[in-house]
PAGUKE-422563 format. One line per 10 residues: number of its first residue (from 1); for each residue x, y, z of N, C-alpha, C, CB. Coordinates in nm, 2 decimals. Glycine has a CB too. Example, Ala and Ser with C-alpha at 12.3 -4.5 7.8 and 13.67 -1.06 7.14 Angstrom:
1 = 1.32:-0.57:0.78:1.23:-0.45:0.78:1.32:-0.33:0.78:1.13:-0.45:0.90 ~ 1.28:-0.22:0.71:1.37:-0.11:0.71:1.29:0.00:0.79:1.41:-0.06:0.57
END
This chain:
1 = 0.99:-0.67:2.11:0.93:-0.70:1.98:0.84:-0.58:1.94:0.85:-0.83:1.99 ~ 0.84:-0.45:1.96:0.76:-0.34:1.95:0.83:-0.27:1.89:0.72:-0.30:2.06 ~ 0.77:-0.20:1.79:0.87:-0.12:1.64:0.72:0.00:1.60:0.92:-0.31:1.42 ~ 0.80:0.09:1.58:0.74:0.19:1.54:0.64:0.19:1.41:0.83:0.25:1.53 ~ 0.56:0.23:1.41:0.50:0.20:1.29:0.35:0.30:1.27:0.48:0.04:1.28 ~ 0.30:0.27:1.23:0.15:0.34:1.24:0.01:0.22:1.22:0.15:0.47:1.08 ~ -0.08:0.28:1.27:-0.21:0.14:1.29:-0.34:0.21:1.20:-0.28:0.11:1.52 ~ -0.32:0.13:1.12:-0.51:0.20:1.04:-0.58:0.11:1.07:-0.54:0.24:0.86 ~ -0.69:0.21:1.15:-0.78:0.16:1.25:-0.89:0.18:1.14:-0.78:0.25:1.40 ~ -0.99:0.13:1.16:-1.17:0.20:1.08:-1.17:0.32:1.15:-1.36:0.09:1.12
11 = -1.24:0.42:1.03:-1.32:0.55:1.08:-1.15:0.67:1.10:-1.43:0.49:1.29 ~ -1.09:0.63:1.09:-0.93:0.68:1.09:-0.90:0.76:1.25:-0.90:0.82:0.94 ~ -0.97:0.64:1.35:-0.89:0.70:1.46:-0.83:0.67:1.51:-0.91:0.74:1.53 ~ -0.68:0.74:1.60:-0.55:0.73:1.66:-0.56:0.60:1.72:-0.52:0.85:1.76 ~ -0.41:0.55:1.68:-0.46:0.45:1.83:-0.36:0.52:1.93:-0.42:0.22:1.81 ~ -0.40:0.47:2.07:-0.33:0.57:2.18:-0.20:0.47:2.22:-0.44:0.61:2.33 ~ -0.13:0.35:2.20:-0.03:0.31:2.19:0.08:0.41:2.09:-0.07:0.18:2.15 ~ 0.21:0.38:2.20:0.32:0.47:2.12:0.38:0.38:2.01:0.45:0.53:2.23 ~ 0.39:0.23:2.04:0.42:0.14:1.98:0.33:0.02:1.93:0.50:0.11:2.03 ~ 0.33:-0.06:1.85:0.26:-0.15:1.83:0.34:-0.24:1.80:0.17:-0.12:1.76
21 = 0.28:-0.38:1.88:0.32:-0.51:1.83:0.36:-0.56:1.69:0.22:-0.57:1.86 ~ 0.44:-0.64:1.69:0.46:-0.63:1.55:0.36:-0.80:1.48:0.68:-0.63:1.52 ~ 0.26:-0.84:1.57:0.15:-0.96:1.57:0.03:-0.89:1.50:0.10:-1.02:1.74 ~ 0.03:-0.76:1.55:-0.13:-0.68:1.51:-0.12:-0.63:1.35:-0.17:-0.52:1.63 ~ -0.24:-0.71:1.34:-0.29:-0.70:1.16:-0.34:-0.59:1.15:-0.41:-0.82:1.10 ~ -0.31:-0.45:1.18:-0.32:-0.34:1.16:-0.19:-0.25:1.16:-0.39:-0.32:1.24 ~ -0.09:-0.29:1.20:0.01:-0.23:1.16:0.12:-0.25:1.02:0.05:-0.22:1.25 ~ 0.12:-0.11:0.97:0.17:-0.10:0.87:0.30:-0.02:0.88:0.08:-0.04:0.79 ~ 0.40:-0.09:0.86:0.53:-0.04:0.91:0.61:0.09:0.84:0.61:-0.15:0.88 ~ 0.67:0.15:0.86:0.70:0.28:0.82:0.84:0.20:0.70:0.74:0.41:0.98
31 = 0.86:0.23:0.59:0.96:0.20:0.48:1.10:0.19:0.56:0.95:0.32:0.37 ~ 1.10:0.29:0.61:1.24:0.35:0.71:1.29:0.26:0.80:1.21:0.48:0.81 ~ 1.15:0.19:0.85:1.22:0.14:1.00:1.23:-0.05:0.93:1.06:0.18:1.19 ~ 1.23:-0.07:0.77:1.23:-0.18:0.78:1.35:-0.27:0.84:1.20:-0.20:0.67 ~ 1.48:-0.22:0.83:1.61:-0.25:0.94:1.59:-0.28:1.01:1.70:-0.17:0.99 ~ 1.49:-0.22:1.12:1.42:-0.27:1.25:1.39:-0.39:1.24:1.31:-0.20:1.29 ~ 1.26:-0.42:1.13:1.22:-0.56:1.17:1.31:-0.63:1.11:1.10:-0.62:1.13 ~ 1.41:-0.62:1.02:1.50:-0.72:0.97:1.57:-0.74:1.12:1.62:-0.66:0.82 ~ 1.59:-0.69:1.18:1.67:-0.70:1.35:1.58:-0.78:1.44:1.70:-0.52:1.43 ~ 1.46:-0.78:1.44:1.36:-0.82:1.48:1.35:-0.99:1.45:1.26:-0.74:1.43
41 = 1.31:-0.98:1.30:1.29:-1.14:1.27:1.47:-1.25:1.27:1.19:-1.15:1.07 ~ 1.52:-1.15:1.25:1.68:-1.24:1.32:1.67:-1.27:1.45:1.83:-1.15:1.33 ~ 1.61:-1.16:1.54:1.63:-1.21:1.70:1.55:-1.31:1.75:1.59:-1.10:1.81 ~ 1.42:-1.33:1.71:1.33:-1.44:1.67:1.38:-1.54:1.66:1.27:-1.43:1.56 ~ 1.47:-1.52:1.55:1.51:-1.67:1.48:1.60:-1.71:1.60:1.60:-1.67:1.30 ~ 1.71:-1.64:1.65:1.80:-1.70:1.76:1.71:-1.69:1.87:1.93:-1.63:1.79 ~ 1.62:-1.67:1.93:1.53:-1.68:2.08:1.47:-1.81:2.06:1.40:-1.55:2.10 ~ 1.41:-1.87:1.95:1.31:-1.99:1.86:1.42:-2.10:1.92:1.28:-1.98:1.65 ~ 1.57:-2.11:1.78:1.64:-2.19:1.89:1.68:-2.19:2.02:1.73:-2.22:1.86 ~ 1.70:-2.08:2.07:1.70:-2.12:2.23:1.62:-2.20:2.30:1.68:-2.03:2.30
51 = 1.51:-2.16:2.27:1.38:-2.24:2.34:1.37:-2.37:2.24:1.20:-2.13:2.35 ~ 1.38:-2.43:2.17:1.37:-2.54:2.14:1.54:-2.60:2.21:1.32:-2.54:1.96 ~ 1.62:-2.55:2.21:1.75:-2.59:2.25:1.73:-2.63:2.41:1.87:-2.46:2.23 ~ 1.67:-2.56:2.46:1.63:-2.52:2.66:1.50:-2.61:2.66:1.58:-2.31:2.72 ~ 1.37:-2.63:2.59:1.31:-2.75:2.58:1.18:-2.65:2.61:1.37:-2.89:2.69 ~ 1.21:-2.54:2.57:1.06:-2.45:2.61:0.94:-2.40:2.49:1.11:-2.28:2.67 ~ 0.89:-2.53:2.45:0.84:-2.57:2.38:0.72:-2.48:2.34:0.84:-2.67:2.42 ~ 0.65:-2.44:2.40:0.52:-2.34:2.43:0.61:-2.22:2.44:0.42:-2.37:2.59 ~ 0.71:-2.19:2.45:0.79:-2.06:2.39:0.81:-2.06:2.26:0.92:-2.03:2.45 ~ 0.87:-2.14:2.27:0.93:-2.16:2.08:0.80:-2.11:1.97:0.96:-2.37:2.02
61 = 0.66:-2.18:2.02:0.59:-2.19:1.93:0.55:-2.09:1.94:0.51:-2.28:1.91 ~ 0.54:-1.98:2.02:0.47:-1.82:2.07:0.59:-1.77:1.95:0.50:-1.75:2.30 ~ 0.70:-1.77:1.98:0.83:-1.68:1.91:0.79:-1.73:1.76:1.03:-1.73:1.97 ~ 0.76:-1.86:1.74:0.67:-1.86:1.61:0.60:-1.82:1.51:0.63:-1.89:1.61 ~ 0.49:-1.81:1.61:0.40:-1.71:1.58:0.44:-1.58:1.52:0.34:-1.68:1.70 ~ 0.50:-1.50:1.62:0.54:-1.36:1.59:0.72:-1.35:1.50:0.55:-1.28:1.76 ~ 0.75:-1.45:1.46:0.83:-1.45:1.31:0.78:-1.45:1.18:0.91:-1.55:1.31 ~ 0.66:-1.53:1.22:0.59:-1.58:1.07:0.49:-1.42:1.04:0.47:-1.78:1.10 ~ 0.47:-1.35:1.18:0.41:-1.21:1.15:0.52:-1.11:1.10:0.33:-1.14:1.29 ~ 0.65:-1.12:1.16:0.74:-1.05:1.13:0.80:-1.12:0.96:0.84:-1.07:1.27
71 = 0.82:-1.22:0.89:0.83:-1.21:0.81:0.74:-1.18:0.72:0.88:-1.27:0.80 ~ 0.53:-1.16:0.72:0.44:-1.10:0.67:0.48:-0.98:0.62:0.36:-1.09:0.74 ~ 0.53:-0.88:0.81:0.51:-0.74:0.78:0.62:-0.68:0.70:0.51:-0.66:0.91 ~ 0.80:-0.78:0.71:0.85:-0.77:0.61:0.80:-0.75:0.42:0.92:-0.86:0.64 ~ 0.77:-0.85:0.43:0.64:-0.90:0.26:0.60:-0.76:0.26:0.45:-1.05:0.29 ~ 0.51:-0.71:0.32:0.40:-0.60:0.26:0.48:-0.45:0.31:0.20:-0.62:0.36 ~ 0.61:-0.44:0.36:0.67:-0.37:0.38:0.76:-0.33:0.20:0.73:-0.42:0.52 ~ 0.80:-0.48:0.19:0.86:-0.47:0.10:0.75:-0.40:-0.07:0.91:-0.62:0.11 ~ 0.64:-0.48:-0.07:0.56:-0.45:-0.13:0.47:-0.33:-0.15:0.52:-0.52:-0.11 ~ 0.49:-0.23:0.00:0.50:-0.10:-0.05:0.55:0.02:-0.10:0.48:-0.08:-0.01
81 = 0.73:-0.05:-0.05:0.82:0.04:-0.14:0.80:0.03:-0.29:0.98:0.01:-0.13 ~ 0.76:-0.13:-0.35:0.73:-0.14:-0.51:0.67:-0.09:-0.57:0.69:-0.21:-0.55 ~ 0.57:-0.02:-0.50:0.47:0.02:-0.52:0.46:0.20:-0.55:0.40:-0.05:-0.42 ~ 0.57:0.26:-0.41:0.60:0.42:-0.39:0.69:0.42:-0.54:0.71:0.47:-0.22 ~ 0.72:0.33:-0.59:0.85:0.36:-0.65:0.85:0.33:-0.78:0.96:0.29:-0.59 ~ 0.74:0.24:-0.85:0.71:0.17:-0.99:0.59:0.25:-1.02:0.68:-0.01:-1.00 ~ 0.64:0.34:-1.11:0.57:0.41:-1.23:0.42:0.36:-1.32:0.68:0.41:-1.34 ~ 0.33:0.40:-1.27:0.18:0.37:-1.38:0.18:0.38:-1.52:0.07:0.46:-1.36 ~ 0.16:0.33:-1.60:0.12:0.42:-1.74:-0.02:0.40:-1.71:0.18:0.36:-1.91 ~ -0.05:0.55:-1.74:-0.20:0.58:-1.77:-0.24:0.60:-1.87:-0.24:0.67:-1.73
91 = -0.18:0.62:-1.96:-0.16:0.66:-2.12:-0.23:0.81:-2.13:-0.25:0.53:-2.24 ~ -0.19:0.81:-2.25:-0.24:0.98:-2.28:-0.34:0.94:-2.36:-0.12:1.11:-2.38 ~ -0.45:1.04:-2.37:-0.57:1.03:-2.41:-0.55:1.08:-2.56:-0.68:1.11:-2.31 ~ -0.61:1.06:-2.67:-0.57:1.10:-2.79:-0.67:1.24:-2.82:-0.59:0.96:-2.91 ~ -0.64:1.36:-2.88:-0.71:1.48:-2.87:-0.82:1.46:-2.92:-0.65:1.58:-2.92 ~ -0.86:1.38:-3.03:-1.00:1.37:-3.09:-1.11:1.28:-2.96:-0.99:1.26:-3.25 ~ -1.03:1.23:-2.90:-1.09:1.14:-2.76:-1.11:1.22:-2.63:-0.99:1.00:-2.71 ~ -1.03:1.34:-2.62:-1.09:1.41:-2.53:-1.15:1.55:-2.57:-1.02:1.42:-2.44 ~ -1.15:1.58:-2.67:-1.19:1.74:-2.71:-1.32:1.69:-2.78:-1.06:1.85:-2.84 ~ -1.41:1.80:-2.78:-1.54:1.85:-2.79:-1.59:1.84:-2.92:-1.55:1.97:-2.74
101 = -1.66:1.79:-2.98:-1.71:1.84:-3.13:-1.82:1.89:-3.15:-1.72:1.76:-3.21 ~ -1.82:2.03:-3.18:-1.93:2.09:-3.17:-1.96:2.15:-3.34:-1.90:2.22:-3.05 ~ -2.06:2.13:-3.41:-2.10:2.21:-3.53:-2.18:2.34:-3.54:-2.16:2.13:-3.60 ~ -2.12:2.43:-3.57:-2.19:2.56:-3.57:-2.25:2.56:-3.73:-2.08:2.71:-3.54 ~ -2.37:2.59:-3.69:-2.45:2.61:-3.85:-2.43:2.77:-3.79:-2.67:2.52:-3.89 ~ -2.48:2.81:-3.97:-2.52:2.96:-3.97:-2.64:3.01:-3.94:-2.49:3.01:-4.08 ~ -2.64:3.15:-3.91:-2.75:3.20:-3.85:-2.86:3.17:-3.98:-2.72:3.37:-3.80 ~ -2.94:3.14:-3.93:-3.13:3.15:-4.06:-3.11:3.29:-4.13:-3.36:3.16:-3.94 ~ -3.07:3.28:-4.24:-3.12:3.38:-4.37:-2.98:3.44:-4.40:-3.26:3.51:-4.34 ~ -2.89:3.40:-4.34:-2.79:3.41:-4.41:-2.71:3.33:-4.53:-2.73:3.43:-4.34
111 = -2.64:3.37:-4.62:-2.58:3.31:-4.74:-2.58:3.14:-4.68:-2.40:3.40:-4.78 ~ -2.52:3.09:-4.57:-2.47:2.98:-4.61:-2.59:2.90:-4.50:-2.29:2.95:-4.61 ~ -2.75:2.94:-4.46:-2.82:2.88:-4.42:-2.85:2.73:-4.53:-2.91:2.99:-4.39 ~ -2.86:2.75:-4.61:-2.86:2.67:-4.71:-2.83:2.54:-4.67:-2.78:2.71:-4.81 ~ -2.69:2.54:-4.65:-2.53:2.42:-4.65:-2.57:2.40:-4.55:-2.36:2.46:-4.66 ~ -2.62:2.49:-4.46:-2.66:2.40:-4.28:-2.76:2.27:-4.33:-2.80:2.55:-4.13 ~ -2.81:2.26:-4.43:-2.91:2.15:-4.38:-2.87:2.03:-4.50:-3.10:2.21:-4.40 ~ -2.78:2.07:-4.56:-2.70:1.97:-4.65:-2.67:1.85:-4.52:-2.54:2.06:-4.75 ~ -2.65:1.71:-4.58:-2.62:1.60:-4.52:-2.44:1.60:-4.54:-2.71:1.47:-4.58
END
């Protein structure tokens, strides 16, 4: 039940596991390896009936557990390709909304000092 993936930890440090559980609410699965857990929450699903088939009741509900995480990490796996892949509009800013308006009066005592103080 161990799939490659990466763990964001607080403070952004390593975790020293090569693999991570696919239970821990810190891992974020790599886009690539989602095949994996699709292989994962199938094996789940046939291990679940076994143990309810064999009467291993306190198994079943453990393989439970870690389907209902395995179809999560699917969800937010899925929800990050949507996300790599659907386009923002940010819109374009209109030029009077981002450019500057500045008024130059004329220098004092020249011809059009005058018009500088017109409204």
């Amino acid at each position: 039940m161990y799939l490659p993936g990466h763990i964001h930890q607080y403070a952004d440090t390593n975790c020293i596991h090569e693999h991570s559980c696919v239970r821990c609410p810190l891992l974020r699965i790599d886009p690539g390896q989602r095949h994996r857990l699709v292989e994962i929450r199938d094996n789940l699903t046939a291990r679940i009936a076994e143990a309810e088939r064999e009467g291993w009741l306190g198994d079943a509900e453990g393989l439970r557990v870690s389907l209902a995480a395995a179809k999560e990490k699917l969800a937010q796996t899925d929800i990050t390709v949507q996300r790599r892949t659907t386009a923002v509009e940010l819109g374009m800013p209109a030029f009077p909304k981002i450019a500057a308006r500045t008024i130059t009066a004329p220098a004092p005592g020249t011809a059009g000092a005058d018009a500088a103080h017109l409204p």
